[in-house]
C-alpha positions as a Markdown table, in Angstrom:
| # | Residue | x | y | z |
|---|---|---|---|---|
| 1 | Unk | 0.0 | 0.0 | 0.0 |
| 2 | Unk | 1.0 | 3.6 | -0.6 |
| 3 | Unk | -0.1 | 7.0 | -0.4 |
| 4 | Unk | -1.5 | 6.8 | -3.8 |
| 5 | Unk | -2.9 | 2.9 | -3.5 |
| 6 | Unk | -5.2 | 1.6 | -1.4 |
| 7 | Unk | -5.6 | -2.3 | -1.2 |
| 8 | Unk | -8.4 | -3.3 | 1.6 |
| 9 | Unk | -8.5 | -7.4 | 1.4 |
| 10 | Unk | -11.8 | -9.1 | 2.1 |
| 11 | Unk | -12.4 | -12.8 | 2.6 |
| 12 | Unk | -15.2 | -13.3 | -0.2 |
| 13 | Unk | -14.5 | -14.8 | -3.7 |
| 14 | Unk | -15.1 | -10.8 | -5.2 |
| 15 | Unk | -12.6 | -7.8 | -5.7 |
| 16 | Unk | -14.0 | -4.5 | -6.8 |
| 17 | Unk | -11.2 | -2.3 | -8.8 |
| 18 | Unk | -11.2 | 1.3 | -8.7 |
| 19 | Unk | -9.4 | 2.7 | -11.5 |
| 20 | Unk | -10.6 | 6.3 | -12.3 |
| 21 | Unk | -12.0 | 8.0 | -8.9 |
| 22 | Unk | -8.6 | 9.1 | -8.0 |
| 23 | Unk | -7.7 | 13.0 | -8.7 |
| 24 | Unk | -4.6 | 13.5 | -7.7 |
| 25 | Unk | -2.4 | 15.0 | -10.2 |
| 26 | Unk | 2.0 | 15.5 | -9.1 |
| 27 | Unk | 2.5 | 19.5 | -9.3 |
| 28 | Unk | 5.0 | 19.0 | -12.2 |
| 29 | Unk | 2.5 | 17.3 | -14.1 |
| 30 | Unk | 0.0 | 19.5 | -13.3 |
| 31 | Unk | 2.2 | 22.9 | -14.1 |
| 32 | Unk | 2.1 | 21.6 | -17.9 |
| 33 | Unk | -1.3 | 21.4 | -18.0 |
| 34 | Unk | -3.8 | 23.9 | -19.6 |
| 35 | Unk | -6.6 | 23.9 | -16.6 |
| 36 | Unk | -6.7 | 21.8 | -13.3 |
| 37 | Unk | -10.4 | 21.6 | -13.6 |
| 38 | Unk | -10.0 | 19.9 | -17.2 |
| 39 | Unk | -7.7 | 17.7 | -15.8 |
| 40 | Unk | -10.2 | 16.4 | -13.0 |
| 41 | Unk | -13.1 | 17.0 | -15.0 |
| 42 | Unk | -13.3 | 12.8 | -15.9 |
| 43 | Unk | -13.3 | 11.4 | -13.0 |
| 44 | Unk | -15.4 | 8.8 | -11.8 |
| 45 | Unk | -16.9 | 10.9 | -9.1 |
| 46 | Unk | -17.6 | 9.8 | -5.7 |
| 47 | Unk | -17.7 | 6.1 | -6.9 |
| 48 | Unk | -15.4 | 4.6 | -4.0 |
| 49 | Unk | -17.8 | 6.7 | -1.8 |
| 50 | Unk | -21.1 | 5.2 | -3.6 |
| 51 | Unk | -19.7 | 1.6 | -3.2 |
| 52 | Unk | -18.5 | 1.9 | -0.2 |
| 53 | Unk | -20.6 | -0.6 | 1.7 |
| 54 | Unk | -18.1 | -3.2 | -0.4 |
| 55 | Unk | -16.0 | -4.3 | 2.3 |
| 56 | Unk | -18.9 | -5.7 | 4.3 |
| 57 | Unk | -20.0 | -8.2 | 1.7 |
| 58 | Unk | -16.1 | -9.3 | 2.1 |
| 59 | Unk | -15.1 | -8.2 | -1.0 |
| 60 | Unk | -11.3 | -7.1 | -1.5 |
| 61 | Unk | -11.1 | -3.5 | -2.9 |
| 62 | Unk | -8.4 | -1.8 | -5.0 |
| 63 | Unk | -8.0 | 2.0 | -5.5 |
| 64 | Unk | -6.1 | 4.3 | -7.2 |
| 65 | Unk | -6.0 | 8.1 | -5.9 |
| 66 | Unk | -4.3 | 9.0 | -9.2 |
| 67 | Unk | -5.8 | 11.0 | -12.0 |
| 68 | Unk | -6.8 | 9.3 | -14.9 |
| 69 | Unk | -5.5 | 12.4 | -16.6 |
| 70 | Unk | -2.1 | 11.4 | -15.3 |
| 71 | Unk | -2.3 | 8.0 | -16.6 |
| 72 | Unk | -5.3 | 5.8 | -17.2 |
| 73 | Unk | -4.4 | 2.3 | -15.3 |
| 74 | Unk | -7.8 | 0.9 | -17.6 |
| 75 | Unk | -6.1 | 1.6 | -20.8 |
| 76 | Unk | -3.8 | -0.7 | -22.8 |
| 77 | Unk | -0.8 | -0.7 | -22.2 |
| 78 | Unk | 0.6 | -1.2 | -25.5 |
| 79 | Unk | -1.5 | 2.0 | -26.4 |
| 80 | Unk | -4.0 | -0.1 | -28.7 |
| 81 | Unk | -7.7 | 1.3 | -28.8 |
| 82 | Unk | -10.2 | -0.5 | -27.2 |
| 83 | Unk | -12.4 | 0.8 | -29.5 |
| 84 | Unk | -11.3 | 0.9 | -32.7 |
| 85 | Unk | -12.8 | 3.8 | -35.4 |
| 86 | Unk | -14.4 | 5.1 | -32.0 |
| 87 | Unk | -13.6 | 8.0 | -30.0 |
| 88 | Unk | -11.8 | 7.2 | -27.1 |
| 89 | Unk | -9.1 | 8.8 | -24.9 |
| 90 | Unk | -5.7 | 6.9 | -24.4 |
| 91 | Unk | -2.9 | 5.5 | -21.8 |
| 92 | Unk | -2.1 | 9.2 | -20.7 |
| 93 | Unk | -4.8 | 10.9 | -22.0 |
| 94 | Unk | -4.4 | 14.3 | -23.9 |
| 95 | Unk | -7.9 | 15.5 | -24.3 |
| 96 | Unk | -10.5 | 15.5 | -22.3 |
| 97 | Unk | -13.8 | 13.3 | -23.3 |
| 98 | Unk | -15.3 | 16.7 | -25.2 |
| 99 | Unk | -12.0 | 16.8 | -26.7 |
| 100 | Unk | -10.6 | 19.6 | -24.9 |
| 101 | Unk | -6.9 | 19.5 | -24.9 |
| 102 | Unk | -5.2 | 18.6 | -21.4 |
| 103 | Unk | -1.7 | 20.0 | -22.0 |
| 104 | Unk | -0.1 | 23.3 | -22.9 |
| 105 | Unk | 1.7 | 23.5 | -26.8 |
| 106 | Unk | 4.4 | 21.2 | -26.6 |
| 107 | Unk | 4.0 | 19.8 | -23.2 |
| 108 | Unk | 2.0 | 16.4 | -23.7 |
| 109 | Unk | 3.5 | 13.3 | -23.0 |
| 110 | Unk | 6.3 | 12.3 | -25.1 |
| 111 | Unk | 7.4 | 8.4 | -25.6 |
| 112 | Unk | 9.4 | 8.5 | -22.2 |
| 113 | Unk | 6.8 | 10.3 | -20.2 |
| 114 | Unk | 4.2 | 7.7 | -20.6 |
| 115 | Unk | 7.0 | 4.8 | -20.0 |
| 116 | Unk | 7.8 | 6.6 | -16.8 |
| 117 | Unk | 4.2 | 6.8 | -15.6 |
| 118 | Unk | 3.5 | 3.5 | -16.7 |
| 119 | Unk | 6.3 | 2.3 | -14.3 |
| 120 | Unk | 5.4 | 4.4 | -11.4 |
| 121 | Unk | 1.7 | 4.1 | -11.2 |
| 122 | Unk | 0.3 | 1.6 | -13.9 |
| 123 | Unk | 2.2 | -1.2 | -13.0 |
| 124 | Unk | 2.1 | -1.1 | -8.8 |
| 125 | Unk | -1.6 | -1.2 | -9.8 |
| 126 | Unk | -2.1 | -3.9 | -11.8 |
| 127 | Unk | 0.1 | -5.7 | -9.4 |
| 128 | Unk | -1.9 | -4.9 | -6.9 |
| 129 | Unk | -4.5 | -6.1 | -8.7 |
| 130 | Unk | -3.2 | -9.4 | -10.2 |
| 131 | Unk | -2.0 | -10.2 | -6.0 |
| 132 | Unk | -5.2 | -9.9 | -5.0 |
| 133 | Unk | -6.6 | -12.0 | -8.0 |
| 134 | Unk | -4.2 | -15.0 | -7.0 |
| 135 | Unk | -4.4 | -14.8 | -3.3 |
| 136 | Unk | -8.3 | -15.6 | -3.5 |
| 137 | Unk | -8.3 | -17.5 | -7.0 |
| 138 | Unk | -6.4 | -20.1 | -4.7 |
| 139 | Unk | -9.6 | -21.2 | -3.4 |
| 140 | Unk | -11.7 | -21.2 | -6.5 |
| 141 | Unk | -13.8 | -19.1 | -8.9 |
| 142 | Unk | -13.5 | -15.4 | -8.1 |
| 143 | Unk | -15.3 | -12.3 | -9.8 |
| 144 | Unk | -13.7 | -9.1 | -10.4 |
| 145 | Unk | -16.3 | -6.1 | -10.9 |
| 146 | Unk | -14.8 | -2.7 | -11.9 |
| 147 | Unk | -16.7 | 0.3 | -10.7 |
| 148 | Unk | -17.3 | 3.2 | -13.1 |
| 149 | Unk | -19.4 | 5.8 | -13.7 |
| 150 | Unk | -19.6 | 8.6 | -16.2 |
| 151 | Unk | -21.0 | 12.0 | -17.4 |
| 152 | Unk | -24.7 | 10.9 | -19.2 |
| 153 | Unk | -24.5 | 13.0 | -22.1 |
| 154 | Unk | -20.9 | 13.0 | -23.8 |
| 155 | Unk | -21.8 | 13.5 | -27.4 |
| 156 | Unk | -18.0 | 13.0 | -28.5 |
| 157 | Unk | -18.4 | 9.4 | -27.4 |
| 158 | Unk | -22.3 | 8.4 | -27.6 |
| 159 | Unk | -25.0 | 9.8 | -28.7 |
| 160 | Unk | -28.4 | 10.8 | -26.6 |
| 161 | Unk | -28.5 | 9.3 | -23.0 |
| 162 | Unk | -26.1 | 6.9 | -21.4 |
| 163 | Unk | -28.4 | 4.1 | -19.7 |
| 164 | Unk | -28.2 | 3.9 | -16.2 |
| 165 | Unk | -26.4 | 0.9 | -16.2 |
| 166 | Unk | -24.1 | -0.1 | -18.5 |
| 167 | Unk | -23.0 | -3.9 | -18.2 |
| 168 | Unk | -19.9 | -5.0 | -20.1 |
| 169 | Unk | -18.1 | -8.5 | -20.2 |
| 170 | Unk | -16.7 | -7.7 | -23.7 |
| 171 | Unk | -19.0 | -9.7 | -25.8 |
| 172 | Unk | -19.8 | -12.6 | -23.4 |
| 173 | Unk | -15.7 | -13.3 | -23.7 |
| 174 | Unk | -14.6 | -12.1 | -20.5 |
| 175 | Unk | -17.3 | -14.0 | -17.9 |
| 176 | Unk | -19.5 | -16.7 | -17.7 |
| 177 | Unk | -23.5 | -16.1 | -19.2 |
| 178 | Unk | -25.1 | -16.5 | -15.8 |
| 179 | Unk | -22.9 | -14.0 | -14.4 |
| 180 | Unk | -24.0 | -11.5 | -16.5 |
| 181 | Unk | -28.0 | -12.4 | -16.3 |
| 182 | Unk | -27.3 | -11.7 | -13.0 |
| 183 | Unk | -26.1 | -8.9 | -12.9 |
| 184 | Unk | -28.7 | -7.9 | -15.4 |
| 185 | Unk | -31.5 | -9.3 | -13.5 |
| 186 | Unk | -30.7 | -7.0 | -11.1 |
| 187 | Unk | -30.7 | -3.7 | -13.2 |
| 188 | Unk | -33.5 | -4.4 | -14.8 |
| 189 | Unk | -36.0 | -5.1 | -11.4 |
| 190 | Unk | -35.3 | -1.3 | -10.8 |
| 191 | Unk | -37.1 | -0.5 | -14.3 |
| 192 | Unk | -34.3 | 2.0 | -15.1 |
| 193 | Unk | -32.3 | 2.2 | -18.7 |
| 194 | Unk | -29.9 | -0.5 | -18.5 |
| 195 | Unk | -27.8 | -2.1 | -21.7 |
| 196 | Unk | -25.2 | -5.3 | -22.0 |
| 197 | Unk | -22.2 | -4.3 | -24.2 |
| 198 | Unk | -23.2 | -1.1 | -25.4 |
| 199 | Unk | -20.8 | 1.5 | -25.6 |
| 200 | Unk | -18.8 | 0.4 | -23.3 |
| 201 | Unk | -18.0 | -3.7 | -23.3 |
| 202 | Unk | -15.6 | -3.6 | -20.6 |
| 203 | Unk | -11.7 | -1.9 | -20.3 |
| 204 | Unk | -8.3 | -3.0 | -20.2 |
| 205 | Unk | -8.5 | -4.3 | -16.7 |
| 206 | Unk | -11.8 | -6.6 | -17.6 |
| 207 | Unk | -10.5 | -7.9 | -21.0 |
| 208 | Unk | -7.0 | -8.8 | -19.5 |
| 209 | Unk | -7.8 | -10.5 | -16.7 |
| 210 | Unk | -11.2 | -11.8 | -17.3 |
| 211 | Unk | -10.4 | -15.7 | -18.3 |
| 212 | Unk | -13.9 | -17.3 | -17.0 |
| 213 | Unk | -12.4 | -20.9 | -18.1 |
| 214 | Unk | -9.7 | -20.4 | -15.4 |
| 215 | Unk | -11.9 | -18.9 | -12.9 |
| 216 | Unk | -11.8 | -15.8 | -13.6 |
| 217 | Unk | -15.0 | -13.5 | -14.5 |
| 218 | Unk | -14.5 | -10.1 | -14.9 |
| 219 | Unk | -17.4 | -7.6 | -15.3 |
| 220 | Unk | -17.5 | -3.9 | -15.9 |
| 221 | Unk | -20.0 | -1.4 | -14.4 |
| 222 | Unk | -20.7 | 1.8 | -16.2 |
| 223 | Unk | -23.0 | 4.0 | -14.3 |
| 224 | Unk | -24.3 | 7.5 | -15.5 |
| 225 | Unk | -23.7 | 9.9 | -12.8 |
| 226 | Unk | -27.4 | 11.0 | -12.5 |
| 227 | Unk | -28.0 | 7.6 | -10.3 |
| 228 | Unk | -26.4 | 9.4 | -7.5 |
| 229 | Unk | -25.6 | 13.2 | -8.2 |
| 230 | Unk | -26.7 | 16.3 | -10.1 |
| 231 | Unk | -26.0 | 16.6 | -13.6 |
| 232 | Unk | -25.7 | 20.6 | -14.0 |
| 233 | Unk | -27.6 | 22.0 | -17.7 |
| 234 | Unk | -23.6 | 23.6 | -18.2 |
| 235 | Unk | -20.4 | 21.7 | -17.0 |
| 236 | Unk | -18.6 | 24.4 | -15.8 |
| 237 | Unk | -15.9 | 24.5 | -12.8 |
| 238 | Unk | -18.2 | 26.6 | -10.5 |
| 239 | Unk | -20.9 | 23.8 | -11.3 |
| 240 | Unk | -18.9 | 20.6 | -11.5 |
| 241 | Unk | -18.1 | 18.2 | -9.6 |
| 242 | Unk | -21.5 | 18.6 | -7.6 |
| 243 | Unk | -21.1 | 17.0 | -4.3 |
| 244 | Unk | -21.9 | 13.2 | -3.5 |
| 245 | Unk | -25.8 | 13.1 | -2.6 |
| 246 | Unk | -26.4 | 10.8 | -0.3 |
| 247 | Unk | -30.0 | 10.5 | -0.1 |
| 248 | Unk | -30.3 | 10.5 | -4.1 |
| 249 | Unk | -27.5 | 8.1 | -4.1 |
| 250 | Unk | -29.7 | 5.6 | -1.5 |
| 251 | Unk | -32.1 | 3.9 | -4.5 |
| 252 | Unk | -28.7 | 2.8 | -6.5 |
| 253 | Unk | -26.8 | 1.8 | -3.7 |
| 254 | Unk | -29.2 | -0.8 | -2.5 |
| 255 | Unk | -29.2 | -2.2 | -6.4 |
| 256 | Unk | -25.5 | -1.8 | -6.6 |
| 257 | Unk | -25.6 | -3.8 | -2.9 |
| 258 | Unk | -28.3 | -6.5 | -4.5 |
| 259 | Unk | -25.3 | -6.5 | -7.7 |
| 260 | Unk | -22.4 | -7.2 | -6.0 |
| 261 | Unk | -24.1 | -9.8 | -4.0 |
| 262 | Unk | -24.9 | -11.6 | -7.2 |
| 263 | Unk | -21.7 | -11.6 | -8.0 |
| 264 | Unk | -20.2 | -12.8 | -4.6 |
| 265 | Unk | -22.7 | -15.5 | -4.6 |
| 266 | Unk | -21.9 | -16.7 | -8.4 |
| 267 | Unk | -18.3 | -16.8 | -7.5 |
| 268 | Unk | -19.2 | -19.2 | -4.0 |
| 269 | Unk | -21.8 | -21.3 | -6.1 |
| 270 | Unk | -18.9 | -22.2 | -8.6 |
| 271 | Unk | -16.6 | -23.0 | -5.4 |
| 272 | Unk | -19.1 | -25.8 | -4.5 |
């Protein structure tokens, strides 16, 4: 553990990764950069906060307090698209989502930059990760759930509304089927917009380790932000972030709680 990662292990058969809430940015990173604001403006607000009631189904949690500005530790590493002939934002992002650039003239990442960051923060990650993955894989079938959420209109990458839940497992390939119906089963008893491999299938961290014939089954969780805070009409930086809502938040917490419990309890029924 450091200052920058936070590993909490649990006992049940279910890890839930963090990899964009964190919004830290190193001050000589940030002094090449156009706007703090822009650079924060992506995050996957107040998630760890929303899903904070994690720990007492017994699942292991990992969290990254670094800006996915700085680097994005559910990217590639290679740099390949995820999404090919779609709009997307890469390993160390450059431009926002609305395609805003991040850096001043002649200050983005170069080759060396991104190898450094991938070596500082990427990789103690992912190593993180990958421990935790083998300490309870030891004992059977284990899910891992990464926790996202996202603006729900970002015309640059979708059009119209985001569903309230978006379900990935990148095509069926990175999970078992009744893992997913579960998961669905449970999105859809709250009547909201929900969608399976929509616009977004699942990231780095679901397609690289998500191997259900080993065990494995890795799911990703898109939420649109409305679920639990205020959308402002103009994204501005006297309007955005609006704080965490609590009481809004309470309706999708108790599905996200019914969600994660499906996947705890797939994991355990595979273990029998």
């Amino acid at each position: 553990m450091t200052d920058w990662l936070t590993v909490h292990e649990g006992t049940a058969p279910l890890i839930v990764a963090f990899p964009h809430t964190g919004t830290d940015i190193p001050a000589d990173i940030e002094a090449r950069m156009v706007d703090p604001w822009l650079a924060r403006k992506d995050a996957d607000w107040w998630i760890h906060l929303l899903y904070d009631f994690a720990r007492d189904l017994g699942a292991t949690t990992v969290r990254t307090a670094i800006s996915r500005s700085v680097i994005d530790v559910n990217r590639d590493p290679s740099g390949v698209t995820l999404y090919p002939g779609m709009a997307t934002t890469g390993l160390c992002p450059t431009e926002t989502f609305d395609d805003e650039p991040l850096y001043r003239p002649g200050l983005a990442p170069d080759a060396d930059e991104i190898a450094r960051r991938t070596r500082i923060w990427f990789q103690p990650y992912h190593a993180a990760l990958a421990a935790q993955i083998e300490r309870l894989s030891a004992d059977g079938p284990v899910v891992v759930y990464d926790a996202h959420s996202i603006r729900s209109h970002v015309t640059r990458l979708f059009e119209g509304e985001l569903p309230q839940f978006c379900i990935g497992d990148n095509g069926g390939q990175t999970c078992a089927p009744a893992l997913t119906q579960a998961v669905e089963a449970a999105c859809a008893a709250t009547g909201d917009s929900h969608v399976v491999n929509g616009r977004f299938k699942g990231g780095w961290t679901t397609r690289h380790y998500g191997q259900p014939d080993r065990g494995i089954h890795a799911i990703q969780m898109e939420l649109a932000c409305r679920g639990y805070m205020d959308e402002p009409a103009q994204f501005t930086p006297e309007t955005w972030p609006t704080p965490y809502a609590p009481q809004r938040a309470q309706a999708l917490r108790a599905t996200l709680g019914t969600v994660l419990t499906a996947c705890r309890d797939f994991a355990l029924s595979q273990r029998v």
